[in-house]
C-alpha positions in Angstrom: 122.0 49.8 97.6 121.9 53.5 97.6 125.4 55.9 96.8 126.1 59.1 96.1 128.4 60.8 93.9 130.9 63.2 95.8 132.2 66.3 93.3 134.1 68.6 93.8 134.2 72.4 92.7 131.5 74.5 89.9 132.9 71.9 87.3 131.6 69.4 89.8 134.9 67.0 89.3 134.4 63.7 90.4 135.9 62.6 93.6 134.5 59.4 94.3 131.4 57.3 95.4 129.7 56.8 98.7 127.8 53.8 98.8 125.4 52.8 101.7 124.6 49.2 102.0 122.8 47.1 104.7 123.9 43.7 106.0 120.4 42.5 108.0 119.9 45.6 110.9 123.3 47.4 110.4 123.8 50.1 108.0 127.4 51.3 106.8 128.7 52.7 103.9 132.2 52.6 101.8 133.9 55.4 100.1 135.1 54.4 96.7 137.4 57.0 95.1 136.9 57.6 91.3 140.0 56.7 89.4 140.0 60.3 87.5 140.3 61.7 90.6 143.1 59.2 92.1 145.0 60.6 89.0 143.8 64.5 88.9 147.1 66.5 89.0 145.4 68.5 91.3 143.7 65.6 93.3 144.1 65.2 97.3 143.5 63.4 100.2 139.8 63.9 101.6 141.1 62.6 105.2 144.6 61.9 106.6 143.0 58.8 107.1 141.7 58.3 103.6 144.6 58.7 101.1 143.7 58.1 97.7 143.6 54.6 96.6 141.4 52.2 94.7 141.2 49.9 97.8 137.4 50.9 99.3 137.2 52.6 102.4 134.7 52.2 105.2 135.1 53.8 108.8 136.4 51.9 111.2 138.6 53.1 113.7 140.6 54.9 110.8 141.4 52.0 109.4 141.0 50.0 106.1 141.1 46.8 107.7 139.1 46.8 110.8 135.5 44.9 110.4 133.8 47.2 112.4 132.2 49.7 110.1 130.5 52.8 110.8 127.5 54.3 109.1 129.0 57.4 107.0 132.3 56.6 106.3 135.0 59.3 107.0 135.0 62.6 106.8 131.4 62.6 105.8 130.5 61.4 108.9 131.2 65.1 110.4 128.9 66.7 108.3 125.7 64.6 109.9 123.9 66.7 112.3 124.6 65.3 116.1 122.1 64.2 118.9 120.5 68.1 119.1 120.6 69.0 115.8 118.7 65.2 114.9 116.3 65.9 117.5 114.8 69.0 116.1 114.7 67.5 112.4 112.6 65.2 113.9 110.4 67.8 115.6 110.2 69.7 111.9 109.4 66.2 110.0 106.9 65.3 112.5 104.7 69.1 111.7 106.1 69.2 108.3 103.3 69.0 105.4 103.7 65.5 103.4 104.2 67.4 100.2 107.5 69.0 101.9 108.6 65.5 102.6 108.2 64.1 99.9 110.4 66.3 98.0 113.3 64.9 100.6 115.9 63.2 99.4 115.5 59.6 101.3 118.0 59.9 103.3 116.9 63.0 105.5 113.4 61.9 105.6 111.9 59.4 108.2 111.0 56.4 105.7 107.5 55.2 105.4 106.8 51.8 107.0 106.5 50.5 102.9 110.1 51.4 102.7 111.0 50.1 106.4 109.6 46.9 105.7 111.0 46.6 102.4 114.6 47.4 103.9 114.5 44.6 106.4 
């Protein structure tokens, strides 16, 4: 299970977690906000549709109850590049040198068929 820590600011103030988990082929994550930040005086809502809470949060509809989930929960979700923008990432990844790759965080990079097969 991968996550990522969302901060805020220089100080880098801890908002919350993102966590991406797999249940056989579909992929979604849940936003978890971090308890500091629940009860920051200066603390807010990411989304209308996420108010702070320790409940988790996964995309669906807007909803916390729904049991449809979508892959990047929230807000986050509009900061993914759409169809265009993923079509020439690929064109760059597929002429990129492996070195430059590598460096990728895993997430932006096509995985290798090791890691493919190891995530199925």
């Amino acid at each position: 299970m991968a996550e990522a820590r969302v901060v805020i600011g220089e100080g880098k103030i801890l908002v919350g977690r993102l966590v991406f988990e797999s249940d056989g082929r579909r992929s979604h994550s849940i936003f978890l906000y971090d308890q500091s930040w629940i009860n920051h005086p200066r603390g807010f809502d990411l989304s209308p549709h996420m108010p702070r809470a320790t409940a988790p949060y996964h995309a669906a509809a807007g909803r916390r109850d729904s049991r449809k989930r979508e892959v990047i929960a929230g807000p986050f979700g509009d900061t993914a590049p759409d169809s265009w923008g993923r079509k020439l990432m690929r064109r760059i990844l597929e002429t990129a040198p492996p070195s430059l790759i590598s460096s990728w965080p895993a997430m932006t990079r096509p995985a290798s068929k090791t890691e493919a097969s190891t995530a199925n």
